[in-house]
C-alpha positions as CSV (number, residue, x, y, z in Angstrom):
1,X,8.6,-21.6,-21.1
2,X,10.8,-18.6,-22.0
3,X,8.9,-15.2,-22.8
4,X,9.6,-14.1,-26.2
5,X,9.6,-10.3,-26.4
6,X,9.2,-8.6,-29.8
7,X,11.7,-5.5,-30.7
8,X,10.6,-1.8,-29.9
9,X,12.6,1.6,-30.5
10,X,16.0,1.3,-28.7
11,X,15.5,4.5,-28.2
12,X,12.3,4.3,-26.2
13,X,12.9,5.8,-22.5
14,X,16.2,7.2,-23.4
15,X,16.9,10.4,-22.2
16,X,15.9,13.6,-24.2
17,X,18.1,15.6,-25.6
18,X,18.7,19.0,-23.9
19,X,20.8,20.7,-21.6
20,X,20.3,21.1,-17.7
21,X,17.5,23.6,-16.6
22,X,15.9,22.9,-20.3
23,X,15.3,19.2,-20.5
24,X,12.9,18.1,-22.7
25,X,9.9,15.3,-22.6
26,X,11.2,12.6,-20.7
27,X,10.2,9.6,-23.4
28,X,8.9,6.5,-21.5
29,X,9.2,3.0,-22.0
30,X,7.6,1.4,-24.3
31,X,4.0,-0.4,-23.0
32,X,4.5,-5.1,-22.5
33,X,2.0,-6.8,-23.6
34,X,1.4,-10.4,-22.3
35,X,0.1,-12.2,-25.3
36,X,-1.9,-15.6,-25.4
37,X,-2.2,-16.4,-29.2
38,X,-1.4,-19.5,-31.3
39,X,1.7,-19.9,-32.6
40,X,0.7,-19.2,-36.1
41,X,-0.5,-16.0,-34.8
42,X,3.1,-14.8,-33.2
43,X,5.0,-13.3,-36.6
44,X,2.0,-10.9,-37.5
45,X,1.2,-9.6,-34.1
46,X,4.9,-9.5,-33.3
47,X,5.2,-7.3,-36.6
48,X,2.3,-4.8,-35.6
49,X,4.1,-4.2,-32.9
50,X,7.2,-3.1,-33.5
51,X,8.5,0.1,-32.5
52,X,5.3,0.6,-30.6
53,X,5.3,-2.4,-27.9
54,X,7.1,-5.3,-26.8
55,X,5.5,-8.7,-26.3
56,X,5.7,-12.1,-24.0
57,X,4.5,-14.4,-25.8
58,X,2.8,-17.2,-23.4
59,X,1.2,-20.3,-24.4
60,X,-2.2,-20.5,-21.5
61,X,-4.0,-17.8,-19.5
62,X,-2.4,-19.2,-16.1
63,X,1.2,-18.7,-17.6
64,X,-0.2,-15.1,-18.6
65,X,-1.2,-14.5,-14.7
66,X,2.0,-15.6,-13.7
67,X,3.6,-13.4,-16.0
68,X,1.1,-10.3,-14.6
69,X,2.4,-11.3,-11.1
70,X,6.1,-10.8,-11.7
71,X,6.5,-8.7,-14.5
72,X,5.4,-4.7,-15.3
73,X,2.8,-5.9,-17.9
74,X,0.5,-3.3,-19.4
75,X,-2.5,-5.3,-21.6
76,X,-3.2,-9.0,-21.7
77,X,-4.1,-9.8,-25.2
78,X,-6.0,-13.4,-25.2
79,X,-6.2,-14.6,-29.2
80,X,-10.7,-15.7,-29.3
81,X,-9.1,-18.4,-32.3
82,X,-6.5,-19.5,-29.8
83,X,-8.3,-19.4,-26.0
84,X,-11.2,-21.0,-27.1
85,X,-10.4,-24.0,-24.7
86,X,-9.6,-22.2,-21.7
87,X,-11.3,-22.6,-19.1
88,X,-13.6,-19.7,-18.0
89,X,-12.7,-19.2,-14.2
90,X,-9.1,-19.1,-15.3
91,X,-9.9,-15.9,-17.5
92,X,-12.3,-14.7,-14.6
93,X,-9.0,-15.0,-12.1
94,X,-7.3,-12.5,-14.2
95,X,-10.3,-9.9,-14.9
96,X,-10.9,-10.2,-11.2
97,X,-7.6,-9.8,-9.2
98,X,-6.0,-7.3,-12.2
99,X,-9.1,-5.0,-12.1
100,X,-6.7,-2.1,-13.1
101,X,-5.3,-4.1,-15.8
102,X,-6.8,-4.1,-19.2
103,X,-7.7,-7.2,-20.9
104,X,-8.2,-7.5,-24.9
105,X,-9.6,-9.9,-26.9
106,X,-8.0,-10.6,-30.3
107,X,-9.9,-11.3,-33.3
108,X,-7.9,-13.2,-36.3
109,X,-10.3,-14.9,-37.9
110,X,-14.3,-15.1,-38.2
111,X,-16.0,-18.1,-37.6
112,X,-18.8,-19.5,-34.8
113,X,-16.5,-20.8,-32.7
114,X,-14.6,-17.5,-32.4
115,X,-17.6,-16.4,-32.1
116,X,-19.0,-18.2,-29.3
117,X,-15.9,-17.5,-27.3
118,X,-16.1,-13.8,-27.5
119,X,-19.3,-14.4,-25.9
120,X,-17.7,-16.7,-22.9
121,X,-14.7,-13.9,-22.7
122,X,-17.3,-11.3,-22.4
123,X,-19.0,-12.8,-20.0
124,X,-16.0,-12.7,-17.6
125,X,-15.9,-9.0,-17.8
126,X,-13.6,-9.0,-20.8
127,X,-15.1,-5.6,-22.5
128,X,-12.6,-4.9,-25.1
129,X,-12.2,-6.4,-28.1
130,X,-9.7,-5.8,-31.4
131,X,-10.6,-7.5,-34.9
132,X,-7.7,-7.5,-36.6
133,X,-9.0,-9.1,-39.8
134,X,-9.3,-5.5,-41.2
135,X,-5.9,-2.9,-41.3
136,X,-7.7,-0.5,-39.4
137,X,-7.7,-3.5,-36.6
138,X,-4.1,-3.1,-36.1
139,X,-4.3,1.1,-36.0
140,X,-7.0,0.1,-33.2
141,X,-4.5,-2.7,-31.3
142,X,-1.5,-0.3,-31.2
143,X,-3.3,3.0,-30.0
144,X,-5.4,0.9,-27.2
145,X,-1.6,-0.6,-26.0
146,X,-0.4,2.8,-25.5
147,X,-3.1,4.4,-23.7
148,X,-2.7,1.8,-20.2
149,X,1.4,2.5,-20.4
150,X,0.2,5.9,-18.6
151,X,-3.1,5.1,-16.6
152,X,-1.0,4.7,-13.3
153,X,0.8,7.4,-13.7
154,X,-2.7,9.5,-14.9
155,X,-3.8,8.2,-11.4
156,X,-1.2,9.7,-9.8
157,X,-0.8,13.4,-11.5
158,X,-4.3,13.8,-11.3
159,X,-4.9,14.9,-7.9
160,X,-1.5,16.0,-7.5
161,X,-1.9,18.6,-10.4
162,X,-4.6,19.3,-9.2
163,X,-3.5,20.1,-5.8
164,X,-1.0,22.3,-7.6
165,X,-2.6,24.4,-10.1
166,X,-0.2,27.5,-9.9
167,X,3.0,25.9,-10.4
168,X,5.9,26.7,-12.4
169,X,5.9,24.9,-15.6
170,X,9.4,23.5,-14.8
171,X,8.1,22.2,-11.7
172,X,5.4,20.7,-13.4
173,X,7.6,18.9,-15.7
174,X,9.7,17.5,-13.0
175,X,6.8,16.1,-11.0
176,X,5.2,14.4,-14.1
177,X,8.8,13.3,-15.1
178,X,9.3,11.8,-11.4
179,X,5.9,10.6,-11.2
180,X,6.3,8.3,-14.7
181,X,9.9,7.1,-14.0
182,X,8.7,5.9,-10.1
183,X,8.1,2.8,-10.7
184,X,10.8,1.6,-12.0
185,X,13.5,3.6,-10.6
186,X,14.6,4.3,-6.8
187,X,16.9,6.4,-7.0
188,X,17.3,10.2,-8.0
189,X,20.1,9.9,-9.4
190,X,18.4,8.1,-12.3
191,X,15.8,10.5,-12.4
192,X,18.4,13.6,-12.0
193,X,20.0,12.5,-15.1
194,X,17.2,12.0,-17.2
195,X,16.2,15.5,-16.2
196,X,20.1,16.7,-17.2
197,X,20.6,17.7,-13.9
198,X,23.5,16.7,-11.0
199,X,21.6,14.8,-8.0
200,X,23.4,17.2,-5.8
201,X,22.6,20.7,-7.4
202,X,18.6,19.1,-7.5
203,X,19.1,18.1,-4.3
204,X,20.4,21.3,-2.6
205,X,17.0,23.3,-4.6
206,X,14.8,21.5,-2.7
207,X,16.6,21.8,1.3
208,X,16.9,25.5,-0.1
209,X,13.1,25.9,-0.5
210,X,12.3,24.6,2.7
211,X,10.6,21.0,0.8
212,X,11.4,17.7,1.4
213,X,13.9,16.3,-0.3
214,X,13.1,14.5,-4.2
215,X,14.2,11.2,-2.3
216,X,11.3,11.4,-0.1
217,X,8.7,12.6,-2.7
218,X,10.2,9.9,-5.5
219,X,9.9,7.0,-2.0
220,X,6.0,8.3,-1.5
221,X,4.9,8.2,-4.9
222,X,6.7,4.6,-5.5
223,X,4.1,3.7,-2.1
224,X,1.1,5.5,-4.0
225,X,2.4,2.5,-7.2
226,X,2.7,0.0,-4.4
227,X,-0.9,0.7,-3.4
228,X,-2.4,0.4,-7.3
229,X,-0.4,-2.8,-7.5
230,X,-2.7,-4.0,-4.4
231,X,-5.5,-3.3,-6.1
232,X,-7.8,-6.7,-6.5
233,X,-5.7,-9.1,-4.2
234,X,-3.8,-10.8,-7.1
235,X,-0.8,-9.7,-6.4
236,X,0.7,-10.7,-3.0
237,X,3.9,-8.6,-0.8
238,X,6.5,-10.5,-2.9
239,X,4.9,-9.5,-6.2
240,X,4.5,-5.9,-5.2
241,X,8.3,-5.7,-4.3
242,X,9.5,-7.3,-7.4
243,X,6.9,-5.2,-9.5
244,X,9.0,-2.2,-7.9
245,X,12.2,-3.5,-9.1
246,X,13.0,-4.3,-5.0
247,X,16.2,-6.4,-4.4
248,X,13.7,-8.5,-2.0
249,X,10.3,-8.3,-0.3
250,X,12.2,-8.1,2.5
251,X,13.9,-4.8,1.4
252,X,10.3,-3.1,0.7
253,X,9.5,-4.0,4.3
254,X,12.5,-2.0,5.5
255,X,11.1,0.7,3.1
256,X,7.6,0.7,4.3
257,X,8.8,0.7,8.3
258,X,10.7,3.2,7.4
259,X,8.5,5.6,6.2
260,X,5.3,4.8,8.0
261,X,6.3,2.5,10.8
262,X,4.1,-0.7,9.1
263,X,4.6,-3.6,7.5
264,X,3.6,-4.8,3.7
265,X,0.9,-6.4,5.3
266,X,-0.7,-3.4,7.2
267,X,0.1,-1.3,4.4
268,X,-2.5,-3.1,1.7
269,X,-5.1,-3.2,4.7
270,X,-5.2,0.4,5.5
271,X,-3.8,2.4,2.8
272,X,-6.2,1.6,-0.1
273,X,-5.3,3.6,-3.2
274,X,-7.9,6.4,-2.1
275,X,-6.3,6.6,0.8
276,X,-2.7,6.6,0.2
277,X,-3.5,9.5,-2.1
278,X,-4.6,11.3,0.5
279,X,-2.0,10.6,3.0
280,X,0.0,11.7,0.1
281,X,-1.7,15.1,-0.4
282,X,-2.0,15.7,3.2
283,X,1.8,15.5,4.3
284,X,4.0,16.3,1.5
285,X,2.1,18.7,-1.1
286,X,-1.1,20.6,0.8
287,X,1.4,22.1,3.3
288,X,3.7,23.4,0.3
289,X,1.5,24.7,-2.1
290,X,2.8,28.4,-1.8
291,X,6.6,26.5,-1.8
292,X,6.0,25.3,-5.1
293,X,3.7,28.1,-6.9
294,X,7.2,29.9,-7.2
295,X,9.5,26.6,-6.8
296,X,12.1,26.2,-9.7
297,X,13.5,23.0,-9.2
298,X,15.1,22.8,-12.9
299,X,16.4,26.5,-12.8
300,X,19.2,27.4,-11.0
301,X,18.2,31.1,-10.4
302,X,15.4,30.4,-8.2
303,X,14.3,32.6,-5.6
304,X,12.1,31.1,-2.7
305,X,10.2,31.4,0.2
306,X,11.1,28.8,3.2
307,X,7.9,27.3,4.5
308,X,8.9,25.4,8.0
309,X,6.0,22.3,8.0
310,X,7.0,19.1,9.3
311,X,6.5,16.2,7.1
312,X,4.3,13.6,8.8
313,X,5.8,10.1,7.3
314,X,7.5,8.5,10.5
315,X,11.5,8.5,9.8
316,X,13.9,6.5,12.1
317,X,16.1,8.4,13.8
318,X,18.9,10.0,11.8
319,X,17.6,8.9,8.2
320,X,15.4,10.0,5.9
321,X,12.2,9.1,4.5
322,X,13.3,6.7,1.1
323,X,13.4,3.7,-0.1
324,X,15.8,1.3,0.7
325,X,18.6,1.8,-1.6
326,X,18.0,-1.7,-2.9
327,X,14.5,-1.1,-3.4
């Protein structure tokens, strides 16, 4: 079965406008909902969402954790009318291997059997739960949709703010830019131009200050993604790469050998999210901090203070830490 995806703003995750040094909030795509809801049910929710999410429309909960496997999905929204025959240890397969990933049931209409399902969903660990038989249902649907678009990311700048309190606020805005375009983007050139700067001039800001280079900060924090994708076991090497928009699995092996000298494999074993955090932290931020209190990497009139630290991530000899360039 073909997803079908709803409309959203054409403009969503287009750059801002603004001129280089001065770029403004980076806008990001809009959250993908997988949706399991009777046909009948399609049009309306397909209306509620536009401009604010896109949908796949799938017909069972095993098509939806398919979907959650290979595509950046956001919320799984199961219809209580519609999944009232599903089996319960299919809906407990996607609570329990997509513990990061929220899970909403849908309220369309009041009766016990709807009912009596909420129940059965609830007891799978299914906590949230919309009625949409009231306007203020859809209000309710469209802000809980936008609030996971940014929980990896939240995961993510967290810490890393918080590692870097004293920061310029350009700097601050190019590390929560780079941390929320990541996923889906390996190269800084992308990211460059959404920031309205030229790769090279960015580039050459960063070798000036004595930090490593965006390509190796934009390659870890795609690792700290890879790691949250991990998360639960439902997602295996294959999935991960794909979720990362990798040619191949095999191209995010190159990637992780590259970097840390593992494979896929031995990553998800030993570098639990916690963990790759702190690796994180550890090699390519703690050492900087007085770098980047004064670091301007959106200004070209910056005036900074080498810091000579290695960085730690294993490189083979004569590259640089990155993803491959397919990955």
């Amino acid at each position: 079965m073909s997803p079908q995806t709803s409309p959203v703003d054409a403009k969503a995750g287009s750059p801002a406008p603004g001129t280089a040094g001065s770029a403004g909030p980076a806008r990001p795509a809009a959250p993908t909902v997988a949706a399991v809801v009777a046909p009948g049910e399609r049009p309306v929710l397909d209306a509620a969402a536009l401009g604010s999410f896109s949908i796949i429309h799938r017909s069972s909960v095993p098509e939806a954790v398919r979907t959650v496997r290979e595509r950046a999905v956001d919320v799984v929204l199961l219809s209580a009318a519609y999944c009232a025959s599903e089996r319960p240890e299919q809906v407990d397969e996607l609570v329990r291997n997509f513990p990061g990933l929220p899970t909403v049931a849908l309220v369309t209409r009041h009766d016990p059997r709807v009912s009596e399902t909420l129940l059965r969903l609830g007891a799978t660990g299914i906590r949230e739960v919309v009625d949409v038989t009231a306007p203020a249902g859809w209000k309710r649907l469209r802000q809980l949709v936008a609030e996971p678009a940014t929980h990896g990311a939240a995961r993510i700048l967290s810490p890393l703010l918080a590692a870097l309190p004293e920061i310029p606020s350009d700097a601050r805005f190019f590390l929560e830019v780079l941390v929320r375009l990541a996923p889906d983007n390996a190269s800084v050139r992308t990211i460059a131009r959404r920031l309205h700067q030229k790769p090279s001039t960015l580039m050459s800001r960063f070798v000036r200050a004595g930090l490593p280079s965006p390509k190796t900060y934009l390659a870890a924090i795609r690792l700290l993604y890879a790691a949250q994708y991990f998360e639960g076991g439902g997602r295996s090497v294959s999935d991960v790469a794909y979720r990362l928009d990798c040619s191949s699995p095999q191209s995010f092996g190159r990637s992780l050998r590259t970097m840390l000298g593992i494979t896929p494999s031995e990553f998800r074993r030993r570098f639990p999210f916690p963990r790759a955090v702190e690796h994180f932290l550890a090699n390519l931020v703690i050492p900087y901090q007085p770098v980047w209190s004064g670091f301007h990497p959106l200004q070209s009139s910056s005036r900074l203070r080498r810091l000579e630290q290695p960085w730690a991530v294993r490189t083979l000899p004569g590259s640089e830490a990155q993803f491959d360039s397919s990955c």
